[in-house]
mmJSON file of the N, C-alpha and C atoms, coordinates in Angstrom:
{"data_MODEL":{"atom_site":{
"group_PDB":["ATOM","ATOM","ATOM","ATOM","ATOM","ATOM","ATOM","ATOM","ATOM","ATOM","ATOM","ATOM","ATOM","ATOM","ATOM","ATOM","ATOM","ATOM","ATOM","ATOM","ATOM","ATOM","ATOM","ATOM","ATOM","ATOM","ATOM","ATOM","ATOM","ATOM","ATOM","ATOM","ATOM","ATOM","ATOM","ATOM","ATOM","ATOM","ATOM","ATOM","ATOM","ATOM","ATOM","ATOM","ATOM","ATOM","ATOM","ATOM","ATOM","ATOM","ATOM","ATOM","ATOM","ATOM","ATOM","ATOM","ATOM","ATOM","ATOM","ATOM","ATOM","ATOM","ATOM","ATOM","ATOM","ATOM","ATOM","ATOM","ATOM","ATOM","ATOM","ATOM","ATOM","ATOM","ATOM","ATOM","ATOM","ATOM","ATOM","ATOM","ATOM","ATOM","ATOM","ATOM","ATOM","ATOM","ATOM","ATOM","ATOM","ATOM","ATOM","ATOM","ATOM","ATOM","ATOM","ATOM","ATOM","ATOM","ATOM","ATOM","ATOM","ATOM","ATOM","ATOM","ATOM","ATOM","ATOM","ATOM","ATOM","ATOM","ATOM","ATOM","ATOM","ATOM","ATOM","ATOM","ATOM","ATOM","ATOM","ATOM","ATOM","ATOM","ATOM","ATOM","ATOM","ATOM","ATOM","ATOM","ATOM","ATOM","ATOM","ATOM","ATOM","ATOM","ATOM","ATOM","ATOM","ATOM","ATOM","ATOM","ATOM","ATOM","ATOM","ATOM","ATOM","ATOM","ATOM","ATOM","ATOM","ATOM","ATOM","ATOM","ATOM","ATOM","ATOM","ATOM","ATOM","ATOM","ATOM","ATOM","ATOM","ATOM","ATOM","ATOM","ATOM","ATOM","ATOM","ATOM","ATOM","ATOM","ATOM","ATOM","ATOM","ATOM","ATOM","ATOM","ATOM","ATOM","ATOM","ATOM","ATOM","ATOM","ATOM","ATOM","ATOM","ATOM","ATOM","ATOM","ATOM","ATOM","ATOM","ATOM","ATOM","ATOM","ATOM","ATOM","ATOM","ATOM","ATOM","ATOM","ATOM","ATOM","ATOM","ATOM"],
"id":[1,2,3,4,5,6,7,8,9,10,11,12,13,14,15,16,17,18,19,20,21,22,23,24,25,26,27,28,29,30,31,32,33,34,35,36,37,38,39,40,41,42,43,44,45,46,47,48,49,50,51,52,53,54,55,56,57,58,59,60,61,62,63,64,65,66,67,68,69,70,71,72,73,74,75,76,77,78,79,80,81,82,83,84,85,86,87,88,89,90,91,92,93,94,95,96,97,98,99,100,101,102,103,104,105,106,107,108,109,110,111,112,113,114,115,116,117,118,119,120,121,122,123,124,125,126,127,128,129,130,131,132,133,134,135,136,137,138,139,140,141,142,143,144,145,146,147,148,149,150,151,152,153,154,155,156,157,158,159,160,161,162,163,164,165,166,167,168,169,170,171,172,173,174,175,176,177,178,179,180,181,182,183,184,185,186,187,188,189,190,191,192,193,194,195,196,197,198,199,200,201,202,203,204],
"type_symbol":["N","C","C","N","C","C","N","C","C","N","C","C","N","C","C","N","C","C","N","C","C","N","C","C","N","C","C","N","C","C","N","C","C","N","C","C","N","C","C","N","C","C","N","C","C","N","C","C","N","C","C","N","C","C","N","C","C","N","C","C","N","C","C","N","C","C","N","C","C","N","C","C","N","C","C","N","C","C","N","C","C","N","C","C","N","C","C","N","C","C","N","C","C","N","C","C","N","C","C","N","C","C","N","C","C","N","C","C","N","C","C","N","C","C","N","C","C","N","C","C","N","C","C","N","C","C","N","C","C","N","C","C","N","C","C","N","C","C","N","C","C","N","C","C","N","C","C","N","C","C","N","C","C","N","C","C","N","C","C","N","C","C","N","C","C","N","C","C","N","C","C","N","C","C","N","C","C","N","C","C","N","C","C","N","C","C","N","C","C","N","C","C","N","C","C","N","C","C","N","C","C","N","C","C"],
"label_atom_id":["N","CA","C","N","CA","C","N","CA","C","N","CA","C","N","CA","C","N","CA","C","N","CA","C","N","CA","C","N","CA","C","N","CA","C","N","CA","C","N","CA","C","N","CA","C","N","CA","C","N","CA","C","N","CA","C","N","CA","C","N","CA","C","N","CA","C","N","CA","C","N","CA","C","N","CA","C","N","CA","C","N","CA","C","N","CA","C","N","CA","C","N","CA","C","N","CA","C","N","CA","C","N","CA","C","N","CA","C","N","CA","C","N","CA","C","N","CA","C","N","CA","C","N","CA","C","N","CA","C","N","CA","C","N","CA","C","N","CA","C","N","CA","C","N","CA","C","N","CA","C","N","CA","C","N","CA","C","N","CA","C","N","CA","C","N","CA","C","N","CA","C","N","CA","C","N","CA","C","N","CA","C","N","CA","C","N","CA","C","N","CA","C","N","CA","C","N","CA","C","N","CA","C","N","CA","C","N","CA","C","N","CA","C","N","CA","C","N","CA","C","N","CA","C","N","CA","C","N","CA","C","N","CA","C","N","CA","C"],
"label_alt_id":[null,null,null,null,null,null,null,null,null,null,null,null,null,null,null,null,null,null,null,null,null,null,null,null,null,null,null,null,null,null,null,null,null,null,null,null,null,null,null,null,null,null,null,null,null,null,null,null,null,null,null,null,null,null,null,null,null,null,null,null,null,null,null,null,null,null,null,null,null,null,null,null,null,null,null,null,null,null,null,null,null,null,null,null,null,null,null,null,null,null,null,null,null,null,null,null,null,null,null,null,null,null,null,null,null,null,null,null,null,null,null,null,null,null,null,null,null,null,null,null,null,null,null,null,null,null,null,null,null,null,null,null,null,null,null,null,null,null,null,null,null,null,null,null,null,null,null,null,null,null,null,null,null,null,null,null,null,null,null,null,null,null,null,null,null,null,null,null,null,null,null,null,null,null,null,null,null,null,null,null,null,null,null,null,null,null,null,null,null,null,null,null,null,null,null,null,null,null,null,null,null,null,null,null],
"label_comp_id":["UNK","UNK","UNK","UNK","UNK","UNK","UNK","UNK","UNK","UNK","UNK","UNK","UNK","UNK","UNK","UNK","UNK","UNK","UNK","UNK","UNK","UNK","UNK","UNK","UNK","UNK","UNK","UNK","UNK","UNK","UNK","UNK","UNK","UNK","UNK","UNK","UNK","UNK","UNK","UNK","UNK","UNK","UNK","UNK","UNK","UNK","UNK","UNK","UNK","UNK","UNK","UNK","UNK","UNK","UNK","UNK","UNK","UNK","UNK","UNK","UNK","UNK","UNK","UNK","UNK","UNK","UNK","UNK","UNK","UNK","UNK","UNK","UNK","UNK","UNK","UNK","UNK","UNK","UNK","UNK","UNK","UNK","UNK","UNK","UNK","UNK","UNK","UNK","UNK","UNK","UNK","UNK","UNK","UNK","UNK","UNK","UNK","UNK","UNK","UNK","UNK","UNK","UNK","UNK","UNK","UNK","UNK","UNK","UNK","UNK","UNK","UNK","UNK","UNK","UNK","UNK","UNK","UNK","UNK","UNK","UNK","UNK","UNK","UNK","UNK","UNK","UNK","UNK","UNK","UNK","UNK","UNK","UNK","UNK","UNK","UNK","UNK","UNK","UNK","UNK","UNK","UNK","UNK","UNK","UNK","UNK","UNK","UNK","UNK","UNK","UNK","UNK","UNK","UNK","UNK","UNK","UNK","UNK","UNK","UNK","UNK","UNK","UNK","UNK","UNK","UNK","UNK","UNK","UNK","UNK","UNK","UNK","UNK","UNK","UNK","UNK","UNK","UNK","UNK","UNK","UNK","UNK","UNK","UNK","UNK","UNK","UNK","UNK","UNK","UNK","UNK","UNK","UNK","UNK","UNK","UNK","UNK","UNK","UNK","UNK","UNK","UNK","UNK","UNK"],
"label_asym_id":["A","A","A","A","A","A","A","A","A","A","A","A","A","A","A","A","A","A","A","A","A","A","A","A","A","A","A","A","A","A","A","A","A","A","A","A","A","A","A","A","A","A","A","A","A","A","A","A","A","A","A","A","A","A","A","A","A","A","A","A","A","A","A","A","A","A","A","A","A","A","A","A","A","A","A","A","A","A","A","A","A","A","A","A","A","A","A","A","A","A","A","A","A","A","A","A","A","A","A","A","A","A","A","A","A","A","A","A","A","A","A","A","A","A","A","A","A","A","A","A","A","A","A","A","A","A","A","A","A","A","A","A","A","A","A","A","A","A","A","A","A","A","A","A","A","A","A","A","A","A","A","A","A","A","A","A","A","A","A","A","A","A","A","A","A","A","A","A","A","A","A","A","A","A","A","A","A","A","A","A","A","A","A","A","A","A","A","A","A","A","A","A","A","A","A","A","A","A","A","A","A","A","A","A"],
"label_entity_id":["1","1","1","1","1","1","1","1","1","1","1","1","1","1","1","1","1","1","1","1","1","1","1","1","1","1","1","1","1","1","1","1","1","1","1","1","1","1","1","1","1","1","1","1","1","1","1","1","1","1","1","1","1","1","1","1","1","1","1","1","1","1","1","1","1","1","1","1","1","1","1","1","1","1","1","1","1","1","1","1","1","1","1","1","1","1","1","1","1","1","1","1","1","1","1","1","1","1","1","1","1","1","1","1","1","1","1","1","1","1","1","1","1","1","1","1","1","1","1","1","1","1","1","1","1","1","1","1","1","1","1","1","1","1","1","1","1","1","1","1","1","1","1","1","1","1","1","1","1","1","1","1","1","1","1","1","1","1","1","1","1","1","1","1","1","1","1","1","1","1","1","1","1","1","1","1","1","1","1","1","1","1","1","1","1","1","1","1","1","1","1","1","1","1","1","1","1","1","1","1","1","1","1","1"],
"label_seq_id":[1,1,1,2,2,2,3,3,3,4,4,4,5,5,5,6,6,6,7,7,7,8,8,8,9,9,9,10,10,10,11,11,11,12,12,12,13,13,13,14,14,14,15,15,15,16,16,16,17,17,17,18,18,18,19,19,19,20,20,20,21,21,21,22,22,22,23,23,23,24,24,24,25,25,25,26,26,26,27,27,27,28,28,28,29,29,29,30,30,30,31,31,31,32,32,32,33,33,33,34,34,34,35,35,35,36,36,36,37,37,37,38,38,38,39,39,39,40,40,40,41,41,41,42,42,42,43,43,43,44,44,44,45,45,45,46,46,46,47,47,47,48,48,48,49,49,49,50,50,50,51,51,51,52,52,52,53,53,53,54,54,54,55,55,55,56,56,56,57,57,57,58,58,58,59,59,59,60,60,60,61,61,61,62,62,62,63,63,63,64,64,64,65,65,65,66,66,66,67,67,67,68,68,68],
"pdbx_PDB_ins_code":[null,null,null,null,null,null,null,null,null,null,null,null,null,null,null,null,null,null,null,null,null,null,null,null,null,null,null,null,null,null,null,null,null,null,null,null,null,null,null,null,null,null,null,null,null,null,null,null,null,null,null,null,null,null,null,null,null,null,null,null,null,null,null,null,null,null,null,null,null,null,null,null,null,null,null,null,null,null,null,null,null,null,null,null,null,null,null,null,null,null,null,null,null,null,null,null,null,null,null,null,null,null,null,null,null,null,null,null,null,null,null,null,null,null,null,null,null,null,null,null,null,null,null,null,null,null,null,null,null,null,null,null,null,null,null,null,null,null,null,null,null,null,null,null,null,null,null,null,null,null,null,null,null,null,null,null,null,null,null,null,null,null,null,null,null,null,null,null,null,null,null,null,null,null,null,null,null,null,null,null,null,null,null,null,null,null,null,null,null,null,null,null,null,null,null,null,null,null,null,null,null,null,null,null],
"Cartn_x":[0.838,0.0,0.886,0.451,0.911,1.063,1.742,1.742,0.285,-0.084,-1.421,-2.029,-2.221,-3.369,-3.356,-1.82,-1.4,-1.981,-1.542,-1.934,-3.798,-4.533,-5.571,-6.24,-6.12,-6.448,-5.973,-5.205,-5.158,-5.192,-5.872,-6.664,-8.288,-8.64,-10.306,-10.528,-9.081,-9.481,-8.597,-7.838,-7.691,-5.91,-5.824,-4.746,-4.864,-3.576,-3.642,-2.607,-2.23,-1.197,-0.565,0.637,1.058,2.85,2.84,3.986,5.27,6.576,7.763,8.708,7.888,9.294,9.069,9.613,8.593,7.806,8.316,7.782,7.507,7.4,7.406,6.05,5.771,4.332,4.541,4.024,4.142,2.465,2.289,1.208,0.911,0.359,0.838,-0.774,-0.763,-2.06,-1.994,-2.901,-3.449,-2.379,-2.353,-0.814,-1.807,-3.044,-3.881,-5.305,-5.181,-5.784,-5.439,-6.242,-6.158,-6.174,-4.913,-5.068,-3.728,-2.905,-1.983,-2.111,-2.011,-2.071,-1.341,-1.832,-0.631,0.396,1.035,1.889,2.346,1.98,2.735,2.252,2.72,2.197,2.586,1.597,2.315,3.489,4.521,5.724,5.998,6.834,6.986,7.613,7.591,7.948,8.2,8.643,8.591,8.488,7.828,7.522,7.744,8.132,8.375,6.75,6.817,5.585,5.642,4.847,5.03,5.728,5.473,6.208,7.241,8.036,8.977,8.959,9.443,9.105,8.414,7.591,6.013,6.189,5.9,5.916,4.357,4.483,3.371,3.522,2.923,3.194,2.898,3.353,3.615,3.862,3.496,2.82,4.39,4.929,6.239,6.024,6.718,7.08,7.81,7.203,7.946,9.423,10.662,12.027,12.302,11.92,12.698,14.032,14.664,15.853,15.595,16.202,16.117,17.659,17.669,19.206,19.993,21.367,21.883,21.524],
"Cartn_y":[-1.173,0.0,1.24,2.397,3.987,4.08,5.465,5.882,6.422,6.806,8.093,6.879,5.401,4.525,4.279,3.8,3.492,4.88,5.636,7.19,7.245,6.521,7.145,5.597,4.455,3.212,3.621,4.082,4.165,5.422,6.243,7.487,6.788,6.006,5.374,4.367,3.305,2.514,2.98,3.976,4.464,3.562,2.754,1.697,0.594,-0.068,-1.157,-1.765,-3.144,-4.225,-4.292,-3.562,-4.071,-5.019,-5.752,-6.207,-5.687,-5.749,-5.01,-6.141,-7.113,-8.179,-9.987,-10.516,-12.014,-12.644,-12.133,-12.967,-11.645,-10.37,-9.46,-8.556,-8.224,-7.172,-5.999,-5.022,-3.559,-3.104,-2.731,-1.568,0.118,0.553,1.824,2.564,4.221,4.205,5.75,6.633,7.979,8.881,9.882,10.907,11.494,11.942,12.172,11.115,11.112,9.964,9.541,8.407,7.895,5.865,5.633,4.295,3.588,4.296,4.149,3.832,2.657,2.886,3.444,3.732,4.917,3.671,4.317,5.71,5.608,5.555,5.274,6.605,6.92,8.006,7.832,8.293,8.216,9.005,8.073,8.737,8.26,9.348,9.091,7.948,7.455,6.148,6.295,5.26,5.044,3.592,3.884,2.142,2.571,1.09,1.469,0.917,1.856,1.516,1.391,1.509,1.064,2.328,3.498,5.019,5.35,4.561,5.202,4.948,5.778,5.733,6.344,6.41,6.814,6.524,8.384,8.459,8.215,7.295,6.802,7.082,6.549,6.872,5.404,5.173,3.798,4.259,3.23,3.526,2.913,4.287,4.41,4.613,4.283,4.689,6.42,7.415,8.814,8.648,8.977,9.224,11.105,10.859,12.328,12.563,13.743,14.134,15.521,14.602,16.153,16.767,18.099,18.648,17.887,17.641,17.4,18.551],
"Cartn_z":[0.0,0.0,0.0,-0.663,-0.609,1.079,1.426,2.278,2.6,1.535,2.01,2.243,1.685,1.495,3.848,3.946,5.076,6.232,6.194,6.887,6.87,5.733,5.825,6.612,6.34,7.177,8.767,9.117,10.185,11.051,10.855,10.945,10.825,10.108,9.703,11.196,11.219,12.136,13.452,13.775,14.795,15.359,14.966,15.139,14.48,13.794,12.862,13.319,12.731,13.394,11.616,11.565,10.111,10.317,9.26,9.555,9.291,9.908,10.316,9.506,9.26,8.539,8.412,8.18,7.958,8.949,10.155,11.288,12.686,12.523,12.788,12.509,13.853,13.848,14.099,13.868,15.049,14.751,16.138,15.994,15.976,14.497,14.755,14.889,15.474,15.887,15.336,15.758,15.192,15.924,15.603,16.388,17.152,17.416,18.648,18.578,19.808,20.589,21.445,22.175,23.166,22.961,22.126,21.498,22.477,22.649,23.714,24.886,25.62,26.966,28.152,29.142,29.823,30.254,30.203,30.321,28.875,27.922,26.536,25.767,25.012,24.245,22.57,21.696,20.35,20.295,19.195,18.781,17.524,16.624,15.065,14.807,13.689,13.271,11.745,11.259,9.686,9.723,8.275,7.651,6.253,5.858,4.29,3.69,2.665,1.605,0.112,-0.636,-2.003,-2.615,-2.341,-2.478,-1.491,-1.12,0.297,1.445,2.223,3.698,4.167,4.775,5.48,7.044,7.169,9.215,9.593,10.562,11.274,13.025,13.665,15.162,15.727,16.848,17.347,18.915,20.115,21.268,21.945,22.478,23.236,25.076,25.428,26.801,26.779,27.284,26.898,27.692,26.984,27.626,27.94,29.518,29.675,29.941,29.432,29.951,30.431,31.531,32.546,32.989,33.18,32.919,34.236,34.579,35.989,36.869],
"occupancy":[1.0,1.0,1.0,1.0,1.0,1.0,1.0,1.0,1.0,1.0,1.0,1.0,1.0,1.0,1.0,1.0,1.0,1.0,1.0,1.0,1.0,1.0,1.0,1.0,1.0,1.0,1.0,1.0,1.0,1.0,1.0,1.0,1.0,1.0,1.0,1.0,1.0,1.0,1.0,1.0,1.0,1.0,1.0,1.0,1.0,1.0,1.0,1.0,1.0,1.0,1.0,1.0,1.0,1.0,1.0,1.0,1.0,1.0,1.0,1.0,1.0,1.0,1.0,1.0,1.0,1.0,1.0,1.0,1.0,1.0,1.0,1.0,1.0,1.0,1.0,1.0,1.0,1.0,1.0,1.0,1.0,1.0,1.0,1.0,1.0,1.0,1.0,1.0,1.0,1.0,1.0,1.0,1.0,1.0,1.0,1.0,1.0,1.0,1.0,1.0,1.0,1.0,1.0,1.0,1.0,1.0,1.0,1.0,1.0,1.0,1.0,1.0,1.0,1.0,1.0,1.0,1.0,1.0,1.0,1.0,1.0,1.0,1.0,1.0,1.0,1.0,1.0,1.0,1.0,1.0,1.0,1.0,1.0,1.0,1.0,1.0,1.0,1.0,1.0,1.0,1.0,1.0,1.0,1.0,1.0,1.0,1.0,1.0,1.0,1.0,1.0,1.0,1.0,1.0,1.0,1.0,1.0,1.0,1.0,1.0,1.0,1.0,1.0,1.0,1.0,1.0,1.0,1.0,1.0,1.0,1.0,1.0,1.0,1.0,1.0,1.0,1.0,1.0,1.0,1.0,1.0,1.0,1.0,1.0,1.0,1.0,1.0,1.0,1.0,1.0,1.0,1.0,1.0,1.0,1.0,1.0,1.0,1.0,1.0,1.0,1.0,1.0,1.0,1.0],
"B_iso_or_equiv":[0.0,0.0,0.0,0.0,0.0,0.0,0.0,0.0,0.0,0.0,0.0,0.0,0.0,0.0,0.0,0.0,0.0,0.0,0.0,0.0,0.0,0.0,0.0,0.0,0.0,0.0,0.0,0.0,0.0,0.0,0.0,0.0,0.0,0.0,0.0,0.0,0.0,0.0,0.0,0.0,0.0,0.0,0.0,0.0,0.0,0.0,0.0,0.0,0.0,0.0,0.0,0.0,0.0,0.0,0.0,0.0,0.0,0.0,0.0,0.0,0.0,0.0,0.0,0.0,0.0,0.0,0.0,0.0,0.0,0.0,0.0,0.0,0.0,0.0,0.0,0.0,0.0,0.0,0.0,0.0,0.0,0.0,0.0,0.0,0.0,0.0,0.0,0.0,0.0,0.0,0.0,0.0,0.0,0.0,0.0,0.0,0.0,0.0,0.0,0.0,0.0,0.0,0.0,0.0,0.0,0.0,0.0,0.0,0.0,0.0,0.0,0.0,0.0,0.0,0.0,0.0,0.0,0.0,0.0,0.0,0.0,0.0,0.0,0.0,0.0,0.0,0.0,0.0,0.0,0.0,0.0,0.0,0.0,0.0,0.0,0.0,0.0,0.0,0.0,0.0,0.0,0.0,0.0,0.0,0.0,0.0,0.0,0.0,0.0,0.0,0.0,0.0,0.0,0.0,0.0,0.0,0.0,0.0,0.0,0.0,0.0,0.0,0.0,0.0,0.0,0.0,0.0,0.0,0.0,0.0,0.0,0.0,0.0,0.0,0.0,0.0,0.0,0.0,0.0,0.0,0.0,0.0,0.0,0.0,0.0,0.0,0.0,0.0,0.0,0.0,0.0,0.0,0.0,0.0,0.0,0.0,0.0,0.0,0.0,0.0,0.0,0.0,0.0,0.0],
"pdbx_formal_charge":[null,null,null,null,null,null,null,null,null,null,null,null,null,null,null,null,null,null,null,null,null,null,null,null,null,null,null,null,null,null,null,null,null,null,null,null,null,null,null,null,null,null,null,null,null,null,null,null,null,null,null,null,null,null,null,null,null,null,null,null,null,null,null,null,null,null,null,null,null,null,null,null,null,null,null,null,null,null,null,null,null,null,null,null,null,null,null,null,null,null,null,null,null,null,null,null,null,null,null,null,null,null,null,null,null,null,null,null,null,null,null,null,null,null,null,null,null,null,null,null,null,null,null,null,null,null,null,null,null,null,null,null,null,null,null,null,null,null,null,null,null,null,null,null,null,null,null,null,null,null,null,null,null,null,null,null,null,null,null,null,null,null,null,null,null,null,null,null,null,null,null,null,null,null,null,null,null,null,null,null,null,null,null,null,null,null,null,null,null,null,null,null,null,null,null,null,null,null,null,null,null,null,null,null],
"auth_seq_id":[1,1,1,2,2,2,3,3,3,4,4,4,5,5,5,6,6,6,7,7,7,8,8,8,9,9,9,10,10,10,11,11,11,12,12,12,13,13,13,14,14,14,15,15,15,16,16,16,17,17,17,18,18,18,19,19,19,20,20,20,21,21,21,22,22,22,23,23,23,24,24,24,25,25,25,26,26,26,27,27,27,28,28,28,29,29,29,30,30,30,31,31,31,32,32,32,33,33,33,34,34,34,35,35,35,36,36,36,37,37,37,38,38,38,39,39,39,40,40,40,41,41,41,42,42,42,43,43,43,44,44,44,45,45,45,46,46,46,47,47,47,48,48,48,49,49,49,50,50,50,51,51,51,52,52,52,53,53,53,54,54,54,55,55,55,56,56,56,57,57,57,58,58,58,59,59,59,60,60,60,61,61,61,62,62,62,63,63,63,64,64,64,65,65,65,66,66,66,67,67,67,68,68,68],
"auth_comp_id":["UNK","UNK","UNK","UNK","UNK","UNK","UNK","UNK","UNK","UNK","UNK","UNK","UNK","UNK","UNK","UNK","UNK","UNK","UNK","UNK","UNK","UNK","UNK","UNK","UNK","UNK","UNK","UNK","UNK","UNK","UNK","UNK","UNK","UNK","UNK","UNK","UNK","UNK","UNK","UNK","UNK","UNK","UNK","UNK","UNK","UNK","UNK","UNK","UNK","UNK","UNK","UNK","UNK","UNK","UNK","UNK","UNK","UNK","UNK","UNK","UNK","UNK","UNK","UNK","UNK","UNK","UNK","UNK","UNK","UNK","UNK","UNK","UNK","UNK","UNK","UNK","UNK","UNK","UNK","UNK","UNK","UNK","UNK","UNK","UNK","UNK","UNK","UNK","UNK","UNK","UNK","UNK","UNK","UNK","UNK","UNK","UNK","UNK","UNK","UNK","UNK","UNK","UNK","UNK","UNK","UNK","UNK","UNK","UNK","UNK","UNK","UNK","UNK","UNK","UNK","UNK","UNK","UNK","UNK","UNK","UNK","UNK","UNK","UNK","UNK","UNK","UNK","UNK","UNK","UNK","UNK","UNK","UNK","UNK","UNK","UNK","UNK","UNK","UNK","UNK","UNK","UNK","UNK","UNK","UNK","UNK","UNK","UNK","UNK","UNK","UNK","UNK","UNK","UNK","UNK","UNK","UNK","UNK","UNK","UNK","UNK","UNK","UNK","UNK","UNK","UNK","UNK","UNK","UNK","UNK","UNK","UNK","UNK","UNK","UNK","UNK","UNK","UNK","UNK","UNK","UNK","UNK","UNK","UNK","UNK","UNK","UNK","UNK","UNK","UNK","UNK","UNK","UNK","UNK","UNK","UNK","UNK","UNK","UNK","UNK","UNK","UNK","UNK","UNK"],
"auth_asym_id":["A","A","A","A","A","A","A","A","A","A","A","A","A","A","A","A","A","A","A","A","A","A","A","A","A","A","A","A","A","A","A","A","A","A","A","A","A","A","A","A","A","A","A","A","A","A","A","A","A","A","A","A","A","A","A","A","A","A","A","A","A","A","A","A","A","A","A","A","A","A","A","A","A","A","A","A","A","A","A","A","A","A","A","A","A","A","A","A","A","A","A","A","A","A","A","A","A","A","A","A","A","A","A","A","A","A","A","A","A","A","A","A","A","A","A","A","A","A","A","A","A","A","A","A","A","A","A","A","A","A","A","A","A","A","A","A","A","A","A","A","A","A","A","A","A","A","A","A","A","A","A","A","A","A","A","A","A","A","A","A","A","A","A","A","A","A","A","A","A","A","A","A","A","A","A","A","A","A","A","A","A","A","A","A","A","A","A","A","A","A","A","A","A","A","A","A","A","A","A","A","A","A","A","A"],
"auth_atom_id":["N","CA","C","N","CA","C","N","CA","C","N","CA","C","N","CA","C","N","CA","C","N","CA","C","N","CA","C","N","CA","C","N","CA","C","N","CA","C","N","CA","C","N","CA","C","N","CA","C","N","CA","C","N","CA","C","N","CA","C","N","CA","C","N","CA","C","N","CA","C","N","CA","C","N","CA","C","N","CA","C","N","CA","C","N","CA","C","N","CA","C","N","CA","C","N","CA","C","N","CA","C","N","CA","C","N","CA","C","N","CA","C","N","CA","C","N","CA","C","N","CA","C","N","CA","C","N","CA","C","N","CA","C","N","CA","C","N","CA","C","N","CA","C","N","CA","C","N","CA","C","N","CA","C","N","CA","C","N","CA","C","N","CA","C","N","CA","C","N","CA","C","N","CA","C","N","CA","C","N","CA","C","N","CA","C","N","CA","C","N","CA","C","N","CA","C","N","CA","C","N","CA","C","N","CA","C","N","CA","C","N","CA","C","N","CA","C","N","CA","C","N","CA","C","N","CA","C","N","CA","C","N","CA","C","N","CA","C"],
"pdbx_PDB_model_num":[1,1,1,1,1,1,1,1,1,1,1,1,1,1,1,1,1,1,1,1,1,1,1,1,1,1,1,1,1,1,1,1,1,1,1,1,1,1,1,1,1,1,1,1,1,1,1,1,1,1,1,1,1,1,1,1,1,1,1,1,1,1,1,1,1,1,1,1,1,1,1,1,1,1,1,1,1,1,1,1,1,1,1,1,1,1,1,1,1,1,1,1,1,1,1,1,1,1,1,1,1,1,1,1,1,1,1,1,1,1,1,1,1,1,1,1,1,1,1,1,1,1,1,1,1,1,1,1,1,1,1,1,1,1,1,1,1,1,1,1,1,1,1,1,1,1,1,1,1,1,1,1,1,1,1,1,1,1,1,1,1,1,1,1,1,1,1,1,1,1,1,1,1,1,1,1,1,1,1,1,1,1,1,1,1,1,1,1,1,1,1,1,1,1,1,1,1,1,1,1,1,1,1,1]
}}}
């Protein structure tokens, strides 16, 4: 699939399970929402598609850095 095809399926269904490689899943979800569970928050991603690489968002643990 296109990127836009990928970007617009998962904006429709809110989060999708696409595959990362032969035996490999990831789930990526909407950049606002609430598809994440806490403490996770969306964060950018790429996947390759039939046109390139395509940023998606995928459900992270947030890393702070805080100054010493």
């Amino acid at each position: 699939m296109t990127c836009d095809e990928a970007q617009q399926l998962i904006q429709s269904r809110r989060a999708i399970v696409l595959t990362t490689g032969r035996n490999t899943y990831d789930r990526y979800v909407r950049q606002y929402g609430n598809e994440c569970d806490w403490p996770e928050v969306p964060v950018a991603s790429y996947v390759r598609t039939l046109d390139g690489q395509c940023r998606v968002h995928r459900c992270e643990e947030p890393v702070f850095d805080f100054p010493d």
